[in-house]
N, CA, C and O atoms as a CHARMM CRD file, in Angstrom:
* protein
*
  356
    1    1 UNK  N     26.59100  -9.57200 104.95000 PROA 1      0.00000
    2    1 UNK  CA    26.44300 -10.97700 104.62900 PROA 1      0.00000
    3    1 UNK  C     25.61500 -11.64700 105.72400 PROA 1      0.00000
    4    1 UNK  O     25.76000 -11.63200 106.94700 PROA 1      0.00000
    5    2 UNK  N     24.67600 -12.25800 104.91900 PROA 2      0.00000
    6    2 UNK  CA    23.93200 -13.38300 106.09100 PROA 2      0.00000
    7    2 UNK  C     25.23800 -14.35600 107.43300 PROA 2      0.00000
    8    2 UNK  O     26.30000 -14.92700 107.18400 PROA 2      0.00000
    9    3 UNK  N     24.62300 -14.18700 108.57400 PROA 3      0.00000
   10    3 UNK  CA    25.22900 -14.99900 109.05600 PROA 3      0.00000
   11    3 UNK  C     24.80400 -16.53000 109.24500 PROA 3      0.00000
   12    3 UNK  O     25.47600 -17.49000 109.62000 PROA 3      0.00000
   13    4 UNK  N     23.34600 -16.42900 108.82800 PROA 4      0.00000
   14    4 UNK  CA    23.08000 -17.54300 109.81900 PROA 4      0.00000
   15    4 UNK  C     23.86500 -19.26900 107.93000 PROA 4      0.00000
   16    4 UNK  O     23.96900 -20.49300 107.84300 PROA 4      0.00000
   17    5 UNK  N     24.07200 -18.28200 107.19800 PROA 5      0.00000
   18    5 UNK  CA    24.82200 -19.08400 105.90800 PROA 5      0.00000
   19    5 UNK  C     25.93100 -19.74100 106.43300 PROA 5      0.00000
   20    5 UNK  O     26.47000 -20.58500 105.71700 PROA 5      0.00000
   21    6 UNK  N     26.33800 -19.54100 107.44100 PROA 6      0.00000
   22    6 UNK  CA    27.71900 -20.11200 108.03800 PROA 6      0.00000
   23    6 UNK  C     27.77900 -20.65500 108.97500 PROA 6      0.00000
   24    6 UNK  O     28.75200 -20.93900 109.67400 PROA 6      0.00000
   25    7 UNK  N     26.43600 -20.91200 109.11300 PROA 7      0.00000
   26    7 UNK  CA    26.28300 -21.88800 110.53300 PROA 7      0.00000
   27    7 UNK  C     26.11000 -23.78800 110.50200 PROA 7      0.00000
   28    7 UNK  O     25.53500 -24.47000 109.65300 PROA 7      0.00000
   29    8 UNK  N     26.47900 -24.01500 111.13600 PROA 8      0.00000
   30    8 UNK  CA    26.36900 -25.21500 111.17400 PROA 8      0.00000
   31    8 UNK  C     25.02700 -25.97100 111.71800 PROA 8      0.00000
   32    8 UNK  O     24.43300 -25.51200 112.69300 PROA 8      0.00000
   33    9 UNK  N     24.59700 -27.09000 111.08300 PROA 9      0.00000
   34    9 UNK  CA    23.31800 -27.06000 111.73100 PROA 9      0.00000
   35    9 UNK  C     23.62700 -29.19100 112.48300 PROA 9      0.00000
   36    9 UNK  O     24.48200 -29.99800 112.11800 PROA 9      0.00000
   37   10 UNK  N     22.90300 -29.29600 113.17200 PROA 10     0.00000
   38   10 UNK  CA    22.77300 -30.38200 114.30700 PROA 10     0.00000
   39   10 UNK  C     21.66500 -31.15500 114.23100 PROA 10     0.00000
   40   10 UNK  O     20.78800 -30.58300 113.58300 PROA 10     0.00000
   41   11 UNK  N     21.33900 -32.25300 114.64000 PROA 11     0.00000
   42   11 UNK  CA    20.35000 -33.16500 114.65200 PROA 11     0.00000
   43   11 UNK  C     19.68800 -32.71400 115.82200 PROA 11     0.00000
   44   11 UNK  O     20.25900 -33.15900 116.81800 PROA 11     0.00000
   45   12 UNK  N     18.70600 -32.00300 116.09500 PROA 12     0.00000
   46   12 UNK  CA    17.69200 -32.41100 117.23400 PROA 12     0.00000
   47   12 UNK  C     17.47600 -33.27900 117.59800 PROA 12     0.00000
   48   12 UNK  O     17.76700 -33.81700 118.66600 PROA 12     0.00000
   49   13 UNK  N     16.50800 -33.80600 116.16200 PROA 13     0.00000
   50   13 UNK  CA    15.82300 -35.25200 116.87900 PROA 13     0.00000
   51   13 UNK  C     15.65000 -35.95200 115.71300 PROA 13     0.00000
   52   13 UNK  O     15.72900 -35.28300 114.68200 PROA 13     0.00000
   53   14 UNK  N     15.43700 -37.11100 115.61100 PROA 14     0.00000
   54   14 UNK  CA    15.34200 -38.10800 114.50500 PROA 14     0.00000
   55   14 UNK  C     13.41200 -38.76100 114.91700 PROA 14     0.00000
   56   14 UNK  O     12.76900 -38.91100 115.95600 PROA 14     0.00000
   57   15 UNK  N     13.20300 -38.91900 113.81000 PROA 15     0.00000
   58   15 UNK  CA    11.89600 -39.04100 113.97700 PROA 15     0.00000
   59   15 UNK  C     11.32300 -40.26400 112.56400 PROA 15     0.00000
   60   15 UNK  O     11.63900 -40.16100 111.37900 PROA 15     0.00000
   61   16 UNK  N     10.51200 -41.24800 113.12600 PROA 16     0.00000
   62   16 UNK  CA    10.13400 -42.15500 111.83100 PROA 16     0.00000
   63   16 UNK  C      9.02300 -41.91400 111.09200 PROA 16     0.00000
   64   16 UNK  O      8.86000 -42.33800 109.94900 PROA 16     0.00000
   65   17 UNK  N      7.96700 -41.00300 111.92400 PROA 17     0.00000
   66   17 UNK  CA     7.24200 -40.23000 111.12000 PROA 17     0.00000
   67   17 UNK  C      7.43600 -38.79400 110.86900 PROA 17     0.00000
   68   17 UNK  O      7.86300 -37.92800 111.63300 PROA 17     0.00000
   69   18 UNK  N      7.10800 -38.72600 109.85800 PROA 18     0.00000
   70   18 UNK  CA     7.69000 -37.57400 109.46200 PROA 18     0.00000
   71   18 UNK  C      6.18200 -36.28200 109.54000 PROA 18     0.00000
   72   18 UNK  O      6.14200 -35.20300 108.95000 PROA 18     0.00000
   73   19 UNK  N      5.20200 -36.82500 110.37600 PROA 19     0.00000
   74   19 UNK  CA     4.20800 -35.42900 110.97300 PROA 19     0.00000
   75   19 UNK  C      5.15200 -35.49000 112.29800 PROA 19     0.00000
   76   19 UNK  O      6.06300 -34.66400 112.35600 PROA 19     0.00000
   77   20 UNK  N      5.05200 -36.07200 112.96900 PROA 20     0.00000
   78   20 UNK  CA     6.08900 -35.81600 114.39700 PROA 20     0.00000
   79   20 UNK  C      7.15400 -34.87300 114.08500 PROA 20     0.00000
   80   20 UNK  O      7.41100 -33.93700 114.84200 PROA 20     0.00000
   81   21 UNK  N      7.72300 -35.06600 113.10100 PROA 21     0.00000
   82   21 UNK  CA     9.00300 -34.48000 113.27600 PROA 21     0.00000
   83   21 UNK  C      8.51100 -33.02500 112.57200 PROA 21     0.00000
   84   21 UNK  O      9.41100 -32.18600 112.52900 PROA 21     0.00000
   85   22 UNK  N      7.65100 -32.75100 112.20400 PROA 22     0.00000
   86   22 UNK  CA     6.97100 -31.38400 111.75400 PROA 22     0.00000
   87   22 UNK  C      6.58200 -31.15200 112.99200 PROA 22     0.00000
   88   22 UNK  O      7.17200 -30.16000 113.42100 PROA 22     0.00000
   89   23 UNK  N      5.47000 -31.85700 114.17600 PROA 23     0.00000
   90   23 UNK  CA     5.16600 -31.21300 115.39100 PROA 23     0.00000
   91   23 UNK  C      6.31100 -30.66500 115.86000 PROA 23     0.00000
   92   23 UNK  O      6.45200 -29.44400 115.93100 PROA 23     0.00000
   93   24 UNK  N      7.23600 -31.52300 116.22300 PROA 24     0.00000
   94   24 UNK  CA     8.74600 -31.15400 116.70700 PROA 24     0.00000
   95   24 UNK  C      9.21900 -29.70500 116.40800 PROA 24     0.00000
   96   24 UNK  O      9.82500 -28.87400 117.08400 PROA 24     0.00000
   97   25 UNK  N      8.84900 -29.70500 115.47400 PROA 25     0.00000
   98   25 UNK  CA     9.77800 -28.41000 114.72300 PROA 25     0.00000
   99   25 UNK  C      9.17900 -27.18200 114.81900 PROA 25     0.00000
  100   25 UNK  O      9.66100 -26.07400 115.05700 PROA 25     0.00000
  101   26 UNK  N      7.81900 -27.61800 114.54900 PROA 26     0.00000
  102   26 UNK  CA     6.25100 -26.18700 115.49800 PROA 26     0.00000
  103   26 UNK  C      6.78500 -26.41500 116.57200 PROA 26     0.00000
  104   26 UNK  O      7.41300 -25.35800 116.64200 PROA 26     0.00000
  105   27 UNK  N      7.07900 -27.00500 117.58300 PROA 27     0.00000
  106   27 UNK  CA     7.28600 -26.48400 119.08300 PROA 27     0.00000
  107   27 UNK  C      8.34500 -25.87800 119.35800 PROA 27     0.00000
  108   27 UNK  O      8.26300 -24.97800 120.19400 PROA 27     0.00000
  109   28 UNK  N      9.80800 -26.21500 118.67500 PROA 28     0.00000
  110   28 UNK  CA    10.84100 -25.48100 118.20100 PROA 28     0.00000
  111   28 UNK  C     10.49000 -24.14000 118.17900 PROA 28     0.00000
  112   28 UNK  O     10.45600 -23.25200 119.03200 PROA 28     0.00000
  113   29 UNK  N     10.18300 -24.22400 116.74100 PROA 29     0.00000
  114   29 UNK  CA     9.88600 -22.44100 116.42700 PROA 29     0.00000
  115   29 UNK  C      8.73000 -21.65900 116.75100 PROA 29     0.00000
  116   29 UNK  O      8.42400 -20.67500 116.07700 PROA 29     0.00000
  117   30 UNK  N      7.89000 -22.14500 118.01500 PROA 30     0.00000
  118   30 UNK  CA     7.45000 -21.48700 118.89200 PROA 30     0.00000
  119   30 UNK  C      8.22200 -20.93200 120.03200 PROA 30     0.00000
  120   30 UNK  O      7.93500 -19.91700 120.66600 PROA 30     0.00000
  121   31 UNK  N      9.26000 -21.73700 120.22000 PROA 31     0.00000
  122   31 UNK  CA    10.18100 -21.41200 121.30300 PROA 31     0.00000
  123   31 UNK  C     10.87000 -20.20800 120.83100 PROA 31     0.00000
  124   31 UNK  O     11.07500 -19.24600 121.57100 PROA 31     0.00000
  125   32 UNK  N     11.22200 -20.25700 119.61800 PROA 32     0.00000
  126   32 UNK  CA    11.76600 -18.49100 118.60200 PROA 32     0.00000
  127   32 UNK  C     13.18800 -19.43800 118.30700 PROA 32     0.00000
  128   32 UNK  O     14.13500 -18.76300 117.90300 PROA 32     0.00000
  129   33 UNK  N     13.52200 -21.32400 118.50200 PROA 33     0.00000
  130   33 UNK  CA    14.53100 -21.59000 117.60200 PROA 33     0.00000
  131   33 UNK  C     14.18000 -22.19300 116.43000 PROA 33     0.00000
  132   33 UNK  O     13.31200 -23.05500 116.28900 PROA 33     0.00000
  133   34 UNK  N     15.06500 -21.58900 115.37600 PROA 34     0.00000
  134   34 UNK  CA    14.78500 -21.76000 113.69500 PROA 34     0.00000
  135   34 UNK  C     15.00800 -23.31200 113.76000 PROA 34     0.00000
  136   34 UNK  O     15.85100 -23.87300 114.46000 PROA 34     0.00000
  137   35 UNK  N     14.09400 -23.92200 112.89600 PROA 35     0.00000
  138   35 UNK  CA    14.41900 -25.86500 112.61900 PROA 35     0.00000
  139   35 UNK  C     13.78400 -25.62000 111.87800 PROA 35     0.00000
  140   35 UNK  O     12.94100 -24.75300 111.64700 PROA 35     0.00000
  141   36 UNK  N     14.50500 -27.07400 111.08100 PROA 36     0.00000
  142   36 UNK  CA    14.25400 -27.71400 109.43300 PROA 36     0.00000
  143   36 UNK  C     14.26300 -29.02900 109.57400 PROA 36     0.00000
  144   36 UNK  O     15.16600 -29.59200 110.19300 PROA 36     0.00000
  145   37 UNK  N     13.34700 -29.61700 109.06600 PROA 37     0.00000
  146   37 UNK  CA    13.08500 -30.86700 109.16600 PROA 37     0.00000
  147   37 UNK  C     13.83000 -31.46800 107.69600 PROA 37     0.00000
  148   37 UNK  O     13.94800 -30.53800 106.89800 PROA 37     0.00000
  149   38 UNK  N     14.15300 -32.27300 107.36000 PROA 38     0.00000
  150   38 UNK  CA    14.75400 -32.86300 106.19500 PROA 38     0.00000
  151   38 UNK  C     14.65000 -34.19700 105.74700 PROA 38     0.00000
  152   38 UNK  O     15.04300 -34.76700 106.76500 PROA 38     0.00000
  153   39 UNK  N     14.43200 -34.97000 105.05500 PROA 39     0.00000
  154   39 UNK  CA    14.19600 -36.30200 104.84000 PROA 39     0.00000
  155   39 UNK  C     13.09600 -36.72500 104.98100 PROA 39     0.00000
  156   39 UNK  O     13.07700 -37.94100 105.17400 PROA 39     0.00000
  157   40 UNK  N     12.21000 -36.27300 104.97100 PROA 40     0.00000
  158   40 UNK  CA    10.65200 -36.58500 105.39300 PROA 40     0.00000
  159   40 UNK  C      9.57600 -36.74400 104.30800 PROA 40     0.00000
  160   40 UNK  O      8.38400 -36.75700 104.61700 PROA 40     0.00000
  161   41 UNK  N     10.00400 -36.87000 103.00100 PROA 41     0.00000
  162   41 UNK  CA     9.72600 -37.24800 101.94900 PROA 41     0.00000
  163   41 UNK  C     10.43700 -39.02700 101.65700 PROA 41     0.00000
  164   41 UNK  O     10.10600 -39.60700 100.62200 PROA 41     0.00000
  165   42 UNK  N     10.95100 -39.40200 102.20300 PROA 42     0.00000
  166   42 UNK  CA    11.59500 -40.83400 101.78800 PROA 42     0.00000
  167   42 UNK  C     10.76700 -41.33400 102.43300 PROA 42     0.00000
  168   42 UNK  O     10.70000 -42.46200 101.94700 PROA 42     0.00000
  169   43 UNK  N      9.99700 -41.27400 103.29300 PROA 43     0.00000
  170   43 UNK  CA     9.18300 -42.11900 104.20400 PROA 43     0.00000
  171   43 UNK  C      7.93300 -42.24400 103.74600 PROA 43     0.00000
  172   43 UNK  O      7.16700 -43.18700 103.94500 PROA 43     0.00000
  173   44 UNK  N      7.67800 -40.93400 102.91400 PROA 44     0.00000
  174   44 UNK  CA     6.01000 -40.93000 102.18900 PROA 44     0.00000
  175   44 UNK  C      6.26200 -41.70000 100.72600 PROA 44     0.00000
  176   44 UNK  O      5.35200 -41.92200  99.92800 PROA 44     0.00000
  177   45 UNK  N      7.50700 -42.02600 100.54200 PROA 45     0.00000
  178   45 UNK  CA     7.70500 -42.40000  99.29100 PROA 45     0.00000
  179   45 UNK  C      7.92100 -43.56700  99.41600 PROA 45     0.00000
  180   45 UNK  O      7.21900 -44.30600  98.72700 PROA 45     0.00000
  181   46 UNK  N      8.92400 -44.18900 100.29400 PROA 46     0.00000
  182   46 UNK  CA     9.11800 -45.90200 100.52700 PROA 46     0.00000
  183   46 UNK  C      8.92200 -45.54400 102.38100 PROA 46     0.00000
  184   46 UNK  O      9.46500 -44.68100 103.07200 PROA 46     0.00000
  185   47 UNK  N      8.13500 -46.38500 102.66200 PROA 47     0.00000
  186   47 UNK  CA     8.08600 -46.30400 104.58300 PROA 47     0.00000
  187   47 UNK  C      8.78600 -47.10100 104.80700 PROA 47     0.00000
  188   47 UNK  O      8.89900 -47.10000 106.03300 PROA 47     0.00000
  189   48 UNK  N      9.79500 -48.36100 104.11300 PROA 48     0.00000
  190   48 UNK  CA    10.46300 -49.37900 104.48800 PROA 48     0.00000
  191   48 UNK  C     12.07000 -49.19800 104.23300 PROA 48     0.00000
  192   48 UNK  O     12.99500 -49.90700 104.63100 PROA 48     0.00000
  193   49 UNK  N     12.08700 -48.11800 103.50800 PROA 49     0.00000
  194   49 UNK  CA    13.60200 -47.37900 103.49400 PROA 49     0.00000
  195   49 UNK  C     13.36800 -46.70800 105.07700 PROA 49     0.00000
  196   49 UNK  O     13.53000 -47.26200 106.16400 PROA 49     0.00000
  197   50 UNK  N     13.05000 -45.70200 104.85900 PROA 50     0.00000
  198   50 UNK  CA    13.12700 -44.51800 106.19900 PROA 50     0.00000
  199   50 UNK  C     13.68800 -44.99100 107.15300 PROA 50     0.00000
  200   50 UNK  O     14.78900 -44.57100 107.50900 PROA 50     0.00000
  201   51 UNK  N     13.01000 -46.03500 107.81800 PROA 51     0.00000
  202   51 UNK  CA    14.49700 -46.50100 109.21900 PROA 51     0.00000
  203   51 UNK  C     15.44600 -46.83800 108.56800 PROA 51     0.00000
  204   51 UNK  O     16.39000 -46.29300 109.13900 PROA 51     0.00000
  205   52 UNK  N     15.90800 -47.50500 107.55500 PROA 52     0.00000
  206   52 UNK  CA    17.19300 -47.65600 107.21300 PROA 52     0.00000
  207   52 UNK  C     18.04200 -46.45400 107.31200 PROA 52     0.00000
  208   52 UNK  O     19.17200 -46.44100 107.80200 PROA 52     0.00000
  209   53 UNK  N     17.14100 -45.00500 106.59400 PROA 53     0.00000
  210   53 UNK  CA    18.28300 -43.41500 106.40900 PROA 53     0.00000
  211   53 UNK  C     17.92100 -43.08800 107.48300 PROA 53     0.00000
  212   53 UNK  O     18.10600 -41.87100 107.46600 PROA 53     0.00000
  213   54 UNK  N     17.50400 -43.35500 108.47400 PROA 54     0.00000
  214   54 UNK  CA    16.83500 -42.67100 110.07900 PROA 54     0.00000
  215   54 UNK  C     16.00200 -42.04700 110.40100 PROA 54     0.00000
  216   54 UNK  O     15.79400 -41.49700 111.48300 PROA 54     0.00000
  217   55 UNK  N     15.09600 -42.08000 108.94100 PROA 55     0.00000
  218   55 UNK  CA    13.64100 -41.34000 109.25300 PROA 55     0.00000
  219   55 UNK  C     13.93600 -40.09600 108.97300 PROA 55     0.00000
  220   55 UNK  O     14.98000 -39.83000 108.37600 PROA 55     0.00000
  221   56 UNK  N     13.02700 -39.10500 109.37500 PROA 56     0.00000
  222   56 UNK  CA    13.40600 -37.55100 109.23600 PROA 56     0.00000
  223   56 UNK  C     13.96700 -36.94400 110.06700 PROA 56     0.00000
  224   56 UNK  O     13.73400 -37.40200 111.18600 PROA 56     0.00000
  225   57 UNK  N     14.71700 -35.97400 110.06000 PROA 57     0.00000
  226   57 UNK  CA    15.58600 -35.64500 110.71000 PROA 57     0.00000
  227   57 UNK  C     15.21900 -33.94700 111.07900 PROA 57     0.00000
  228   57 UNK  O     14.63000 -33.26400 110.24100 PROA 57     0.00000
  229   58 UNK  N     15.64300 -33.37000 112.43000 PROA 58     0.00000
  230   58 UNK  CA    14.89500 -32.13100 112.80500 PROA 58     0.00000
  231   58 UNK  C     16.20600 -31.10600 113.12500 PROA 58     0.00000
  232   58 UNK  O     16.80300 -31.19200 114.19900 PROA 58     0.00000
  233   59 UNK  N     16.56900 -30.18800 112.14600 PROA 59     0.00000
  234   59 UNK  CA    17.53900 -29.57600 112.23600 PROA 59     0.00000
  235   59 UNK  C     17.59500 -28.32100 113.03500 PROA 59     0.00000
  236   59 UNK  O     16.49700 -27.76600 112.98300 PROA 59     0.00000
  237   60 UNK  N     18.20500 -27.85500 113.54400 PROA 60     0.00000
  238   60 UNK  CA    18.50400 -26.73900 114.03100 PROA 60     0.00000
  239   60 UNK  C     19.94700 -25.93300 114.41700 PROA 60     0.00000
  240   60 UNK  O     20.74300 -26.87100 114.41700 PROA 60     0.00000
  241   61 UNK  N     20.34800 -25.30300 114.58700 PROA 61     0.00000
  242   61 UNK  CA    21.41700 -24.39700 114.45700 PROA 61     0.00000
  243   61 UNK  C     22.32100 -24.90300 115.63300 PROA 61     0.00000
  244   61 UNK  O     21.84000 -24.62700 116.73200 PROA 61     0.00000
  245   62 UNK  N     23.20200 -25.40100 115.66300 PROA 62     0.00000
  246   62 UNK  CA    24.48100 -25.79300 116.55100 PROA 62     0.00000
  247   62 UNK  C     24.57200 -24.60700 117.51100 PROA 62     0.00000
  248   62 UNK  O     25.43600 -25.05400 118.26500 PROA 62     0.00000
  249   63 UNK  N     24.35300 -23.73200 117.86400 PROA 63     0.00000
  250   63 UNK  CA    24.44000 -22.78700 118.43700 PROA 63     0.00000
  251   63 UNK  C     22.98300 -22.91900 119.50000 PROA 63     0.00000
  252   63 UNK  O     22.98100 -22.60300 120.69000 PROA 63     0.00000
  253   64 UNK  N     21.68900 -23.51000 118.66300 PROA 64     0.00000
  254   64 UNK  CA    20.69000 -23.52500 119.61900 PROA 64     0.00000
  255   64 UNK  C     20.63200 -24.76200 119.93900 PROA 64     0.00000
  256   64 UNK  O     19.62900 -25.03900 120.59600 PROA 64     0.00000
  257   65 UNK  N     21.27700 -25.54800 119.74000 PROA 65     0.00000
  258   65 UNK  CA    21.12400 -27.06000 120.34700 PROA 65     0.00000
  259   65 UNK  C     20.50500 -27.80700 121.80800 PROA 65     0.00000
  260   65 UNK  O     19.62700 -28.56500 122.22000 PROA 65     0.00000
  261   66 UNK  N     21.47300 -27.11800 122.16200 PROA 66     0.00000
  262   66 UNK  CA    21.23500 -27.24200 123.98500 PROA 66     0.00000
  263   66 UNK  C     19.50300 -26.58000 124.31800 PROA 66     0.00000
  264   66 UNK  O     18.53800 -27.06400 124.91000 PROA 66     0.00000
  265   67 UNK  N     19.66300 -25.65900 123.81900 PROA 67     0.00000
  266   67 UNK  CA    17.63200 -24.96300 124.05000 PROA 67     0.00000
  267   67 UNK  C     17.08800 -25.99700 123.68200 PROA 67     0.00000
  268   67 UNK  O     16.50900 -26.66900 124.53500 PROA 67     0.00000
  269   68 UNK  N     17.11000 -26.42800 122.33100 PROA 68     0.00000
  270   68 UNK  CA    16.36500 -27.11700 121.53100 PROA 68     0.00000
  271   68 UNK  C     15.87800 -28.50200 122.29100 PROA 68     0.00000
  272   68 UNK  O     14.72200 -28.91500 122.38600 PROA 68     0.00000
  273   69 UNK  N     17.11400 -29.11600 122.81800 PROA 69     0.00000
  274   69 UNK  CA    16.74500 -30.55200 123.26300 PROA 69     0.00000
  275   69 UNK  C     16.28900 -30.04300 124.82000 PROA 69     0.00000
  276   69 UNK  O     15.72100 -30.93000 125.45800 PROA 69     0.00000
  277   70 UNK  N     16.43900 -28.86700 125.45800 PROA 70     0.00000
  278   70 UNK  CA    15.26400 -28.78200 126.64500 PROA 70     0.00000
  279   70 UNK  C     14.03800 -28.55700 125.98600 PROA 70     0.00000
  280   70 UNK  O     13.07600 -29.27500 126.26200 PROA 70     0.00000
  281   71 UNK  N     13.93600 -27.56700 125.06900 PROA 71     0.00000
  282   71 UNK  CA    12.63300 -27.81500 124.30700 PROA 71     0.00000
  283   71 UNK  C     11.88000 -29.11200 124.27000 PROA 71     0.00000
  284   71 UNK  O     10.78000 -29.34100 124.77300 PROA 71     0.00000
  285   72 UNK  N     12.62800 -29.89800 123.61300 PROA 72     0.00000
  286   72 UNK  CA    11.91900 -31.43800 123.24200 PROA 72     0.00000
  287   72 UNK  C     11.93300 -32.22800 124.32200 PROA 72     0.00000
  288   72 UNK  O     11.15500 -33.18100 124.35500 PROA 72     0.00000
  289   73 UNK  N     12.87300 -31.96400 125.46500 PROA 73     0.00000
  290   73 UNK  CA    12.55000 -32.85400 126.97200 PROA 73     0.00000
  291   73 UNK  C     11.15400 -32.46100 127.21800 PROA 73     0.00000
  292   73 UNK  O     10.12100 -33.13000 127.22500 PROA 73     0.00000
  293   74 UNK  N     11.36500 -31.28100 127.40600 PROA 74     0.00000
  294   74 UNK  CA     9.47700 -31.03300 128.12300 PROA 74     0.00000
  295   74 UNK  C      8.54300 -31.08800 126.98800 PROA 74     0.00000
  296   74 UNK  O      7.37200 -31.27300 127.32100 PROA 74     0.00000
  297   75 UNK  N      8.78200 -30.96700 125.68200 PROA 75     0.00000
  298   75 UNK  CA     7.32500 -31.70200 124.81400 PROA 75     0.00000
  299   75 UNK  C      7.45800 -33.19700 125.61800 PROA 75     0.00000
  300   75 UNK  O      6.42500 -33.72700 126.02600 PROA 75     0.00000
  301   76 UNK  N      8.01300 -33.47100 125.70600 PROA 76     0.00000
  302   76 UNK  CA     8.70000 -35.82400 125.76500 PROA 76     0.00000
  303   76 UNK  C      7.75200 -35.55300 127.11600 PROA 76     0.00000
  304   76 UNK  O      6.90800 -36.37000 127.48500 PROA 76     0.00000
  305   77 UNK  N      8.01400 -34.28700 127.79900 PROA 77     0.00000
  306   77 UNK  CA     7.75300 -34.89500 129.22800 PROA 77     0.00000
  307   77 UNK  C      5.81900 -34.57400 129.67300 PROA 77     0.00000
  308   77 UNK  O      5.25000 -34.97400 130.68800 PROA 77     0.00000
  309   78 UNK  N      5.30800 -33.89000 128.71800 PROA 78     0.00000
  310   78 UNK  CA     3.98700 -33.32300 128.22500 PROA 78     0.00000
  311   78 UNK  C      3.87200 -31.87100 128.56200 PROA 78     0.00000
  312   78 UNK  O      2.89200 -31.23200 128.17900 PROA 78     0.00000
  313   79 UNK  N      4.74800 -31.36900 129.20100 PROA 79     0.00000
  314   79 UNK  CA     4.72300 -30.07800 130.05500 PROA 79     0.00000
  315   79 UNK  C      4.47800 -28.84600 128.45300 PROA 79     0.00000
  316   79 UNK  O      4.79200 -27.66600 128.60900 PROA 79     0.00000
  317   80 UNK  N      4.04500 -29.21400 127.37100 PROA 80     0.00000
  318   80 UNK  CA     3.65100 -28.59300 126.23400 PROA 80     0.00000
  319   80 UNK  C      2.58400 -28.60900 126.04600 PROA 80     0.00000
  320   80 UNK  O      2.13100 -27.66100 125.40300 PROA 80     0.00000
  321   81 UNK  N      1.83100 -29.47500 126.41700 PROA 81     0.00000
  322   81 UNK  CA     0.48700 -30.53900 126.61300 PROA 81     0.00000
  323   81 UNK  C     -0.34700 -29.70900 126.79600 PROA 81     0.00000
  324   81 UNK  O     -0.06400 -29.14600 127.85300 PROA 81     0.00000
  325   82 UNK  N     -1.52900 -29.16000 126.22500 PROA 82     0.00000
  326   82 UNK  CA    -2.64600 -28.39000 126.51700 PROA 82     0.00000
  327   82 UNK  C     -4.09100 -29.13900 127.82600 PROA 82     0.00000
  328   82 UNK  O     -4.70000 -30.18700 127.61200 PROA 82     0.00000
  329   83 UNK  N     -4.27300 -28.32900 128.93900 PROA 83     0.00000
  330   83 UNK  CA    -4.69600 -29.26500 129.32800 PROA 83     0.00000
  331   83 UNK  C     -6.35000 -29.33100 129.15500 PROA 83     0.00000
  332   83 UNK  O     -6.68500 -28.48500 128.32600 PROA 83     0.00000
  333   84 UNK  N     -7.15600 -29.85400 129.52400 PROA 84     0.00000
  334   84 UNK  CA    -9.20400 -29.92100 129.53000 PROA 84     0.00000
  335   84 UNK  C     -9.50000 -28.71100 128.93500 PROA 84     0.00000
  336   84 UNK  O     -9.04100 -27.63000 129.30400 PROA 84     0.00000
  337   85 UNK  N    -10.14800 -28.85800 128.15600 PROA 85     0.00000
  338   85 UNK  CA   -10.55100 -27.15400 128.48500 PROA 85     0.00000
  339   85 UNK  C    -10.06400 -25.79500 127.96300 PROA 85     0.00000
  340   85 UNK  O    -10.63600 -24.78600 127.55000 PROA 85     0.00000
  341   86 UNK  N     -8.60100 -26.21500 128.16800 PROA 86     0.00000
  342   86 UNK  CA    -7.68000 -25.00600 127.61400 PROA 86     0.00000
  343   86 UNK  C     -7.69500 -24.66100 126.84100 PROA 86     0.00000
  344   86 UNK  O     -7.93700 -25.52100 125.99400 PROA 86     0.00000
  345   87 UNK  N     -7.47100 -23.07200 126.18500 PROA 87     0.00000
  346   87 UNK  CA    -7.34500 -22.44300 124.89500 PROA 87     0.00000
  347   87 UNK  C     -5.80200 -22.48500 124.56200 PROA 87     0.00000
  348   87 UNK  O     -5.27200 -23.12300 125.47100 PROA 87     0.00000
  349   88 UNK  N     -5.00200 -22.13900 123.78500 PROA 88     0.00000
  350   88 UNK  CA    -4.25600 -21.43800 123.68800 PROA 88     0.00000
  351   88 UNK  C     -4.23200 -20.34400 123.33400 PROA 88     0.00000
  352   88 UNK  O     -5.15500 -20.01700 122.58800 PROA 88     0.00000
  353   89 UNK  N     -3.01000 -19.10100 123.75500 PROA 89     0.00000
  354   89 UNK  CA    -2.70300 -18.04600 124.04400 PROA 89     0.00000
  355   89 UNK  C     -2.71900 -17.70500 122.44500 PROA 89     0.00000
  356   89 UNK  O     -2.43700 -16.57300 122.05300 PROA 89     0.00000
């Protein structure tokens, strides 16, 4: 049986656009933790609901939580940030 079916999943991050909260979730699962973004269709559909339901929302596994939000400190902090010049790997 699948395990990850029994897992509980957590808010990362709440986000009002809903490309952010897709970047969010590429930097996530570059890190190798699984996220799902959710709600990110109410905002392309009414933009004046979305803050009311909290925008989109960036899921990930209760178990990777703690990674996840060091993950998103250092995107917040730019340390993800490509710099002049740079390729990526």
């Amino acid at each position: 049986m699948d395990t990850d079916i029994k897992d509980d999943y957590a808010i990362a991050a709440r986000c009002l656009d809903p490309v952010q909260a897709h970047v969010l979730r590429g930097c996530l699962e570059a890190a190798g933790i699984r996220a799902a973004v959710m709600d990110e269709h109410h905002s392309q559909v009414d933009q004046l609901i979305s803050p009311a339901l909290g925008g989109a929302r960036v899921l990930v596994h209760e178990r990777d939580l703690a990674a996840a939000k060091d993950v998103l400190a250092a995107f917040e902090r730019g340390d993800l940030a490509l710099r002049d010049g740079e390729m990526p790997e």
